[in-house]
C-alpha positions in Angstrom: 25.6 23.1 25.7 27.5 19.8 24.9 29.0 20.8 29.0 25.6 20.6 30.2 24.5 17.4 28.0 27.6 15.7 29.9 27.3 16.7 33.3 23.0 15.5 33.0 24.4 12.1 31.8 27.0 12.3 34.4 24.3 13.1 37.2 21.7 10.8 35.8 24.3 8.0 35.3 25.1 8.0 39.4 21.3 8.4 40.0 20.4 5.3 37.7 20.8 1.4 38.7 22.3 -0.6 36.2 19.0 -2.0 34.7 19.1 -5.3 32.5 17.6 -5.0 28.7 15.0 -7.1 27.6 16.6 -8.6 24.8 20.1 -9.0 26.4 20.5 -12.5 27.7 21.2 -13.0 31.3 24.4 -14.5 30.7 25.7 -11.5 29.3 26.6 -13.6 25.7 24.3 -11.5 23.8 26.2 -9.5 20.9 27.2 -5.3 21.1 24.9 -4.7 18.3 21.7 -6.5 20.0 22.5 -4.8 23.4 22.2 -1.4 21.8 19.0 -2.7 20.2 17.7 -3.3 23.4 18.3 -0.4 24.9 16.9 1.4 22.1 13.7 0.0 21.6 13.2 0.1 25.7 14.1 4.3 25.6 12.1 5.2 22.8 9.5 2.2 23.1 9.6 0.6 20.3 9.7 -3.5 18.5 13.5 -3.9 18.6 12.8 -5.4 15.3 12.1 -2.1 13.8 16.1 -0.7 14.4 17.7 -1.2 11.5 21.1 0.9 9.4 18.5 3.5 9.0 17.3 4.0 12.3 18.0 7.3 13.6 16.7 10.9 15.3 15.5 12.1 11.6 13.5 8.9 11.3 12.2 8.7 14.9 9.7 11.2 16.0 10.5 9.8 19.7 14.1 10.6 19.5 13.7 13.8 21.2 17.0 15.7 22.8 15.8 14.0 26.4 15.2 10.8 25.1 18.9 11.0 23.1 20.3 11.8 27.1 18.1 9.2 28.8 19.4 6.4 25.9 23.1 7.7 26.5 23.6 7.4 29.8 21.6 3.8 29.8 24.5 2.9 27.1 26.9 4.0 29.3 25.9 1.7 32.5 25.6 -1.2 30.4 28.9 -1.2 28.7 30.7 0.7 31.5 32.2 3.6 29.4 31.4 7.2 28.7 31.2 8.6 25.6 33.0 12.2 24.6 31.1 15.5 23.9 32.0 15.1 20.6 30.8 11.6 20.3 27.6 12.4 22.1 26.6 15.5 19.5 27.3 12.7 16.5 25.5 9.8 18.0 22.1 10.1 16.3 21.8 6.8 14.5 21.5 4.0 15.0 25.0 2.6 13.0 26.5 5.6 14.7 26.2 4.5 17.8 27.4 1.1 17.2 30.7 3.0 15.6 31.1 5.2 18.9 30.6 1.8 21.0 32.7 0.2 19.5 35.8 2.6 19.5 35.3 3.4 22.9 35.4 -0.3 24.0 38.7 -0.7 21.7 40.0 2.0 23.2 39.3 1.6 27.0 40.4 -2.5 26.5 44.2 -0.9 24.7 
């Protein structure tokens, strides 16, 4: 199953063009944590001010499993990384996601 997930974010992630948040600045200065806000509230359509620590796929009815694909492979493209199966099956918050981006940045940039 978590083979599957991959190779549709793989697929979808060479079908996609790099698309530019809403919130994100154009100079690319805006922070991690407001770029995965963006993407967030543009994949499940909602006020970026609503994503908080406690947003996540219990307390979004619109965080369905191709919605949770759909906002993985649009992190992907924007921070240029991919993301693990393990990581993938974990990432359903909001603070989790910031933890995965952030360790797979660390890692990629040692």
């Amino acid at each position: 199953m978590f083979r599957k997930i991959q190779t549709v974010i793989s697929k979808a992630k060479k079908a996609h063009t790099h698309e530019a948040e809403a919130a994100a600045n154009a100079d690319g200065s805006a922070s991690l944590e407001m770029r995965i806000k963006a993407i967030m509230a543009n994949v499940f359509k909602m006020d970026i001010n609503e994503i908080n620590e406690k947003t996540s796929a219990d307390t979004l009815d619109q965080w369905t499993s191709l919605e949770h694909v759909d906002f993985l492979v649009k992190l992907q493209q924007e921070f240029e990384i991919e993301f693990s199966d393990s990581q993938i099956v974990e990432m359903l918050s909001y603070l989790a996601v910031v933890e995965n981006v952030k360790a797979v940045l660390a890692a990629k940039s040692a």
